[in-house]
C-alpha positions, -999 to 999 in steps of 0.1 A, spaced: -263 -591 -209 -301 -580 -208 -317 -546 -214 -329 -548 -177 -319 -571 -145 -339 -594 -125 -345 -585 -93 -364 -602 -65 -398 -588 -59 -393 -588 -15 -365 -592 10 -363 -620 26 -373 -616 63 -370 -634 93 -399 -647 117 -397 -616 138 -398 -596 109 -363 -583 105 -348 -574 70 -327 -608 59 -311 -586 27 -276 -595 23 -255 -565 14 -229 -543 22 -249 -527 50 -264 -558 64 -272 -557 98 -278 -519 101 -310 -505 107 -322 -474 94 -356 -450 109 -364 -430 84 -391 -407 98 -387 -381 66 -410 -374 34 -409 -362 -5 -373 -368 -15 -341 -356 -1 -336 -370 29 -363 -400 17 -332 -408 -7 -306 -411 17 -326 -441 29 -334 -457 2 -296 -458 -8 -288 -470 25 -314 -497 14 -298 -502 -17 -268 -507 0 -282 -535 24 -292 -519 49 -331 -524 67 -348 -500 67 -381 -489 85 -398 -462 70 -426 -443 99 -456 -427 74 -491 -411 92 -511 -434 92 -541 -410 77 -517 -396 46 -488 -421 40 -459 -400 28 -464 -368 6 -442 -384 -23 -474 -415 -25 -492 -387 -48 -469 -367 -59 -458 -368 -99 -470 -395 -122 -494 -422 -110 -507 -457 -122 -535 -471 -111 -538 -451 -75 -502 -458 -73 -472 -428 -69 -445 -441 -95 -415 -421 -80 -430 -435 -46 -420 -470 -62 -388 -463 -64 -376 -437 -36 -395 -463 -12 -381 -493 -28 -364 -516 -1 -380 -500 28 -408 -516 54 -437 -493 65 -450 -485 96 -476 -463 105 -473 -436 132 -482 -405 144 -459 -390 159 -479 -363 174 -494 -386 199 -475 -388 234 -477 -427 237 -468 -431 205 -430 -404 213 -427 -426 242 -431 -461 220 -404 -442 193 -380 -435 223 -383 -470 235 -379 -485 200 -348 -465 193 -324 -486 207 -328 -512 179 -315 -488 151 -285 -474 142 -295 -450 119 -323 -423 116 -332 -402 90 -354 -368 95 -369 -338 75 -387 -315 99 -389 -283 101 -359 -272 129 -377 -278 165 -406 -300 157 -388 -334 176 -378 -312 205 -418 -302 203 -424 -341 200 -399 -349 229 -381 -366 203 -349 -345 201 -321 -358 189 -297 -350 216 -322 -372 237 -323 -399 211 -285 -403 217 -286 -405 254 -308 -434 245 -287 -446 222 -254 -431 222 -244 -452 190 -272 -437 167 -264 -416 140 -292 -389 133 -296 -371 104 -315 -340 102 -321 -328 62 -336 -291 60 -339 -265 36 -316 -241 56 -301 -259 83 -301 -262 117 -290 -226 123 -295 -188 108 -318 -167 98 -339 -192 72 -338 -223 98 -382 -221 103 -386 -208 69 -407 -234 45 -386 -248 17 -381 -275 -8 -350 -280 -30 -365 -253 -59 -355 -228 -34 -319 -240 -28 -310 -240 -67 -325 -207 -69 -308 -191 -35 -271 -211 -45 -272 -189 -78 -277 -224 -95 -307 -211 -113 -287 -178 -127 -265 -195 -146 -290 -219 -161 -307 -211 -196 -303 -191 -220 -290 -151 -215 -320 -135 -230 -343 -155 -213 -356 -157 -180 -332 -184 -150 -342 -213 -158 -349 -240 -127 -345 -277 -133 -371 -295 -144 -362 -326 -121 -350 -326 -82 -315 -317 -87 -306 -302 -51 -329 -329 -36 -311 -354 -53 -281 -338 -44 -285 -338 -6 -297 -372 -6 -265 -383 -20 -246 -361 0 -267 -375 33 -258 -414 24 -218 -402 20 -225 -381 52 -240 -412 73 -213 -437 56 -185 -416 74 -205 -418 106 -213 -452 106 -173 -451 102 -161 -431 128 -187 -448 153 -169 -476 146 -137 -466 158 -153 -443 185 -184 -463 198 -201 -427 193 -229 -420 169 -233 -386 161 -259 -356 146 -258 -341 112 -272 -312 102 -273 -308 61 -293 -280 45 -300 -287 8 -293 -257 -2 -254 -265 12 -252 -297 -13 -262 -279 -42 -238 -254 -35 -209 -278 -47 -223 -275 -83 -210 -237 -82 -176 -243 -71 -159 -227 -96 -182 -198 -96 -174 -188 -61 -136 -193 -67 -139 -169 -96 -163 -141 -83 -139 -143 -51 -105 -141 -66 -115 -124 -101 -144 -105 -96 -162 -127 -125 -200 -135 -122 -206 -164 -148 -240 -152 -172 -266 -177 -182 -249 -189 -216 -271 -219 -229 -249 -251 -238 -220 -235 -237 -191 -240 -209 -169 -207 -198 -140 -226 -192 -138 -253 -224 -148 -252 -261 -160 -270 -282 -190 -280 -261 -228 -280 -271 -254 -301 -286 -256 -303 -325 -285 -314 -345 -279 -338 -373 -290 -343 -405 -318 -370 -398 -331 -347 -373 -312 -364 -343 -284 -347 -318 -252 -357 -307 -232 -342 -277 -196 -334 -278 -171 -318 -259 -133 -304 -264 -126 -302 -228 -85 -309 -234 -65 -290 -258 -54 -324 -277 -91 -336 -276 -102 -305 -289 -75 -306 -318 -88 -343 -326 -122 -326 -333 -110 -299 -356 -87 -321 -375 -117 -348 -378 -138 -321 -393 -120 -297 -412 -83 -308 -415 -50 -292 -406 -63 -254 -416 -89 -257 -389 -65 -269 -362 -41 -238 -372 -66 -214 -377 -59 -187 -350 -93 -181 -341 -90 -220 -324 -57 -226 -312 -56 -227 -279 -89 -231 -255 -85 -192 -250 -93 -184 -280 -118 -212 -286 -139 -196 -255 -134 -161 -274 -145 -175 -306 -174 -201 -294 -198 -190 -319 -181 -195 -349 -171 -227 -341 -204 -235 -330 -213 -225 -361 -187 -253 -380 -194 -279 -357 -230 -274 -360 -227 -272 -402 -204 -304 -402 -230 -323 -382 -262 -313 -401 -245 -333 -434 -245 -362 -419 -269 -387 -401 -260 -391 -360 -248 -426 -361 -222 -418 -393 -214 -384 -372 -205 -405 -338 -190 -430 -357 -160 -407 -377 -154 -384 -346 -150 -412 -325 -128 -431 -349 -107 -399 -345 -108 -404 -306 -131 -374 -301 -154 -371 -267 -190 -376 -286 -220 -393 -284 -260 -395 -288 -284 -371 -269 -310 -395 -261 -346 -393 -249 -360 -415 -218 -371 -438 -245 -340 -444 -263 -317 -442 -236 -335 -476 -222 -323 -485 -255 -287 -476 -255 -261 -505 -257 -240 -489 -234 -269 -486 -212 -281 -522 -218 -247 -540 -214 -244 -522 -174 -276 -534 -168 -281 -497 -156 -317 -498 -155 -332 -531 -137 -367 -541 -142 -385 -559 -105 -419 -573 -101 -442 -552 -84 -473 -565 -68 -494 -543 -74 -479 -525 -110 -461 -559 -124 -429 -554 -141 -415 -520 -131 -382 -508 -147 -362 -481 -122 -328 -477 -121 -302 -502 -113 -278 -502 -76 -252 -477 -85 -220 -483 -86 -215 -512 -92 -193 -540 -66 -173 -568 -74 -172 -586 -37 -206 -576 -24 -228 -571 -53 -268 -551 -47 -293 -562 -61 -319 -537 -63 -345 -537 -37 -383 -544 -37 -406 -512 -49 -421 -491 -22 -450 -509 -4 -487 -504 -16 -503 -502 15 -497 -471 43 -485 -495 72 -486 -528 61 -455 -538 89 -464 -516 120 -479 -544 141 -451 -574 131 -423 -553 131 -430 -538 162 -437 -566 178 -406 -582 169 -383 -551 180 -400 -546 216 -408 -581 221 -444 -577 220 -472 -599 206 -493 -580 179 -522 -579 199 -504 -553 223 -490 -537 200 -525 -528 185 -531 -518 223 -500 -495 227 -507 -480 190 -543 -470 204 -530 -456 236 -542 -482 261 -509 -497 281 -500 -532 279 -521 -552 308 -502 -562 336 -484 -594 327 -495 -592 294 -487 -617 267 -453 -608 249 -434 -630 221 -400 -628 241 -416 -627 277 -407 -594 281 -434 -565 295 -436 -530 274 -421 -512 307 -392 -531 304 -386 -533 262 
């Protein structure tokens, strides 16, 4: 296999400008009225999953995440990607005629996706408890910093606050230096991924039910999960885990380890007969015996000094010869790659894990692949996020309401459809 899949640069759509993707969520429809990335990810692995998705931007901004990070010629890389598979429309949803087009047009989706602040569609007569008596089979998901409820619900927040308030934060780095913060959307990504499983077990239930149904995840809730164990142990033992770089409370060996060609390799001694693999690999029987490593109990106890070992035993040898004896000896080890090498990484490269599409506007773009992988219903990975702020509102409108695009322009301006008005399915606005 390729370092990189194909994928095709558009979905295939139909006249009326419905999503034609095949795919495990074919036929639902997904409005995703959020921005930046958290709940924006839950759509786009919806999308990734099949699923047609209609993303709403303002019309005078676009989304927040279109200049955010990186760009390329006026373009928002991570935009390309966290957009990828998804149509836009342009909408402002301040505008009364445009909340009574959204409440009209909400019958054609089963899915949408939001990130306001609590109370601002109630303020935009857009609450979701109306939404449903609409639609009683939508499912609507509401992604906040806080949640719905408490004390924090109007407070501003992105997912920086949630790995600092979880205690995510005070565990991470090194103890005589300041918490150290992830330097990549960890609790956004996180809650996205939490939100797709979230509207997955809706789209279930509905299905037995005929009920859709609102969910309310704070972010700060998803990256909560990463400190499981921490709250079990501060709540049965009293134990508050310290910031302790690479290494792991409850296992040794585990670290990084620089080699002697100035590359690093990862390992990890997780299980007792793993761990006794290692020691054998690298210093024989005496090391396996020696009392100071035994057992994990008293590897935990003794984690520097066998740091220390591990960390001489790797800076005699290059990384590849290092990866190559341990894992002759069935050790857990491998290559602490950079970006750049990772793309290079067999393992990578036989998965296919990162896919490279055509972009129209960037050209080849490599972003990763449709995970996991499915043997019935492969994904291929969607089209990059769209270029322009917009570039669907008039087709795909039309085709939802049964509208020509010349009314549509109308509507979007605030001027109501004449009487009798042309329409593509002979149907008036007042009626769609």
């Amino acid at each position: 296999m390729s370092a990189v899949t194909d994928a095709s640069t558009s979905p295939a759509t139909t006249p009326e400008g419905a999503s034609a993707r095949d795919g495990l969520l074919q036929g639902i429809r997904v409005l995703d009225l959020s921005t930046m990335i958290a709940a924006p990810l839950t759509a786009s692995a919806l999308a990734d999953y099949g699923a047609d998705v209609v993303k709403v931007e303002n019309p005078a901004t676009g989304d927040h995440l279109r200049h955010f990070g990186a760009q390329k010629d006026d373009q928002g890389l991570y935009w390309k990607a966290l957009a990828r598979g998804k149509r836009s429309v342009a909408l402002d949803l301040r505008r009364p005629h445009v909340q009574e087009l959204v409440r009209r047009w909400i019958g054609t989706f089963d899915v949408v996706v939001e990130n306001f602040r609590p109370g601002t569609l109630e303020h935009w007569n857009l609450a979701p408890a109306d939404l449903l008596s609409a639609n009683p089979r939508l499912v609507v998901l509401r992604v906040t910093a806080y949640g719905q409820e408490g004390p924090y619900r109007e407070r501003a927040g992105f997912g920086t606050l949630a790995e600092a308030m979880t205690g995510l934060a005070s565990v991470s780095g090194y103890a005589d230096r300041p918490p150290l913060l992830p330097a990549y959307p960890l609790a956004d990504i996180m809650a996205g991924q939490l939100g797709c499983s979230a509207v997955l077990a809706a789209l279930h239930a509905r299905g037995r039910t005929g009920r859709g149904d609102i969910i309310d995840l704070a972010i700060y809730e998803a990256a909560l999960k990463l400190l499981e164990v921490n709250v079990l142990e501060y709540d049965q033992l009293g134990q508050e885990h310290t910031r302790a770089g690479n290494t792991y409370r409850a296992a040794a060996p585990r670290g990084s380890y620089l080699c002697q060609d100035g590359e690093w390799v990862a390992l990890s001694g997780s299980t007792q007969s793993v761990a006794v693999r290692l020691l054998r690999a690298i210093g024989g029987d005496d090391l396996v015996e020696d009392p100071r490593f035994i057992t994990n109990v008293e590897r935990t106890r003794n984690v520097r000094e066998l740091d220390e070992i591990i960390g001489a035993w790797c800076a005699e040898r290059p990384r590849d010869e290092a990866i190559d004896v341990l894992t002759a000896a069935g050790c857990a080890v491998g290559p602490l790659e950079t970006v750049a090498t990772m793309l290079e990484n067999p393992q990578v490269v036989a998965r296919g894990s990162i896919a490279t599409v055509e972009d129209p506007d960037l050209g080849p773009l490599r972003m990763t692949n449709v995970y996991p992988t499915f043997t019935t219903h492969p994904c291929p990975v969607p089209a990059p996020g769209p270029a322009a702020i917009g570039a669907g509102t008039e087709s795909i409108l039309a085709a939802d309401l049964g509208l020509d695009e010349q009314t549509v322009r109308g509507v979007l301006n605030g001027d109501p459809p004449a009487a009798g008005g042309s329409t593509t399915h002979g149907a008036h606005f007042d009626d769609a």
